[in-house]
N, C-alpha and C positions, 0 to 999 in steps of 0.2 A: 538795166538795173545799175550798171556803173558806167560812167562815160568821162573818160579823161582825154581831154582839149587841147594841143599844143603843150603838155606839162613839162615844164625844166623846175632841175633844182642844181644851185651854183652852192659852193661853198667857199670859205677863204682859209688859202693855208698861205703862211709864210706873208701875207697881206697881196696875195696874189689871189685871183678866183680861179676854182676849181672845180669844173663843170661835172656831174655823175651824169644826168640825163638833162635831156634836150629835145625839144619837140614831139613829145609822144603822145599820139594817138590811140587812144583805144577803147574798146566798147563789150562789154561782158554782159552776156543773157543773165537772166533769171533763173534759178537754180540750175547753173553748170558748175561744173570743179576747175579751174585755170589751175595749171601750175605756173611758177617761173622757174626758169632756171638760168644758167650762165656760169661763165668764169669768176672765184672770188673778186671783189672791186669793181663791179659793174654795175651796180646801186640796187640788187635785186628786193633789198631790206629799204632801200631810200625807197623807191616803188612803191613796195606794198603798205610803206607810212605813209605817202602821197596820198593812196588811195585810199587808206582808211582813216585820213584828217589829223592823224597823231603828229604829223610834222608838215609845217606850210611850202606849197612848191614857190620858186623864185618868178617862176613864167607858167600861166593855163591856170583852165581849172576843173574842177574835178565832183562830176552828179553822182549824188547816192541817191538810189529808188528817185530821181527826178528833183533832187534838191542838191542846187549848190554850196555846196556843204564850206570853202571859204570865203563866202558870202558872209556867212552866219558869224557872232560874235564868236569868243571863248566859251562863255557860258554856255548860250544856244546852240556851241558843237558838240561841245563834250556834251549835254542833253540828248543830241539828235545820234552819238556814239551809245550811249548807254540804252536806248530804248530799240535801237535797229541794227547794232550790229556786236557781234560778237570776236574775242581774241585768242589765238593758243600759241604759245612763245616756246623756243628750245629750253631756253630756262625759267620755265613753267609761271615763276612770278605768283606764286601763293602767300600771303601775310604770313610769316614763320607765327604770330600768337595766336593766329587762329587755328580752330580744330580745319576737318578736310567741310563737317557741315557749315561754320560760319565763313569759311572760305566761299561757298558755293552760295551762301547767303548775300554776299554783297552787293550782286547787281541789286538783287530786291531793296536793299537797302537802298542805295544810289537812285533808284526809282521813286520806292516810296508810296508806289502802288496797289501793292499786294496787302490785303490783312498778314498778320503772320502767322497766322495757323497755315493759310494757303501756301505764302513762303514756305514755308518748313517743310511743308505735307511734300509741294514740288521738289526742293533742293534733295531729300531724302529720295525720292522714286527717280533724279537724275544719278544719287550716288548709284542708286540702286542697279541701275540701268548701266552703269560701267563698271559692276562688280564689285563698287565699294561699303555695303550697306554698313559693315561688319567694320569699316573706318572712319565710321562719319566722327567719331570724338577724337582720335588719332589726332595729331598736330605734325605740318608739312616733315617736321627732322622724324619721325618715327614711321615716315612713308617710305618706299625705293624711289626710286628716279621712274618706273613704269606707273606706279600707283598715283605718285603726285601731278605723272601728264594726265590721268584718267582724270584726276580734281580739277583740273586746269580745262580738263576737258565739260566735265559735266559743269562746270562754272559758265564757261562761254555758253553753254546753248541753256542758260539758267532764262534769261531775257525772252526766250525763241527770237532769235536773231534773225532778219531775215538775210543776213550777208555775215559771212564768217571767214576773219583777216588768220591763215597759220603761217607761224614763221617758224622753219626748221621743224616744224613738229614733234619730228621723229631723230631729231641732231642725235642727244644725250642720250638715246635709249639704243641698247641691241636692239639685232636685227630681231627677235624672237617676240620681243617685246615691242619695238616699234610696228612689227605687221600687225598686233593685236591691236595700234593706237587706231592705227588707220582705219582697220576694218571698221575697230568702234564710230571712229568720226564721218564713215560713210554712210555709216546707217545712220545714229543722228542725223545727219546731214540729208538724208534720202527721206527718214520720216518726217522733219520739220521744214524740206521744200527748201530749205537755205543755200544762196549762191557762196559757192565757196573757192577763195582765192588763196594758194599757199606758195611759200618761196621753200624750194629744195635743191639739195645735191643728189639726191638718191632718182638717177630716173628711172627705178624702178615703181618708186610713186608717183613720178611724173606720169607714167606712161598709162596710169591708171586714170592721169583727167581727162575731160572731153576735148579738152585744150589744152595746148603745151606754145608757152611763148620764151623764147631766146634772147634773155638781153648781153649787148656784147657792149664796144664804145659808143659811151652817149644813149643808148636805149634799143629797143626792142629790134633784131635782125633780123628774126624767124617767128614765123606764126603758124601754127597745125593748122589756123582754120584759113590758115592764106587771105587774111586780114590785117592788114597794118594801120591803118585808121579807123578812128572812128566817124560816124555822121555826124554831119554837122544837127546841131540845134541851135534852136531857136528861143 
């Protein structure tokens, strides 16, 4: 389902290059949970853009569902992100003038696929489905910090994703409130079959993936599934 190839990403500080990751290999099934984890500064956030196309690596590259994804133009990325894969961010990233439903609208929107009765009818049974039915007209400032990661949440699997990129998920939420994100994003995530990839510090979420990868300098040091590369293709 995801296969990244030799992937490095350099940067420039001071007009000197500045290396985060370097030669990494890896290879993620088809609906399993990965975590990342590591020490702050070890690129666990450069990573999971790598792999979800938001940011281009310097060296490798990098299959979703079987498609080399910086191959593809701008255009035909962001296309091939909006209709297969899905995002949940520490800072949730909801349009402040939208309500929590046109929040949850926009993939549909970005597609352009759906009639809108069917949009609405969905976006609604996804609030409904994390306990927001009762917020769908609310706008992000009249949410808490637990209520807008559920929007953020029911947004991502608005598409059915079949790969789902979380970053920090659970950062900004107590613990009371983050255990309820999770549960919610595993059962999403168990009923719509989606591979899901998230970067934490909390390993007590970690310990819940089927996979736990360790990156330290330069990239990945530890692997749960005692795999460090991935196979080659062709």
């Amino acid at each position: 389902m995801i296969v990244a190839e030799n992937l490095g990403k350099t940067y420039r500080s001071g007009g000197r290059p500045l290396p985060v990751l370097e030669g990494v290999d890896l290879a993620v099934d088809a609906e399993g949970i990965v975590a990342i984890v590591g020490p702050s500064g070890t690129g666990k956030t450069t990573l999971l853009g790598l792999l979800a196309g938001l940011d281009r690596p310097t060296t490798g590259r990098v299959l979703l569902a079987g498609e080399d994804i910086f191959a593809l133009g701008e255009d035909d990325r962001a296309v091939f992100r909006a209709r297969n894969v899905g995002f949940v961010f520490q800072t949730f990233h909801l349009l402040p003038t939208l309500t929590a439903l046109e929040n949850v609208l926009v993939p549909f929107e970005l597609l352009g696929r759906d009639r809108p009765g069917d949009a609405g009818r969905r976006a609604l049974e996804l609030l409904d489905r994390v306990g927001l039915a009762d917020r769908a007209t609310h706008y992000p400032a009249q949410l808490s910090g637990g209520e807008r990661q559920r929007v953020a949440l029911a947004r991502a699997f608005a598409n059915r994703p079949r790969i789902l990129f979380a970053d920090e998920p659970t950062g900004n939420l107590d613990a009371r409130t983050g255990e309820r994100i999770v549960g919610l994003m595993e059962e999403l995530n168990r009923e719509a079959r989606t591979t899901l990839v998230l970067v934490t510090h909390d390993r007590s979420l970690a310990d819940r993936a089927h996979r736990v990868l360790e990156l330290g300098t330069g990239g990945i040091v530890a692997d749960s599934a005692g795999l460090s590369a991935a196979p080659a293709v062709g």
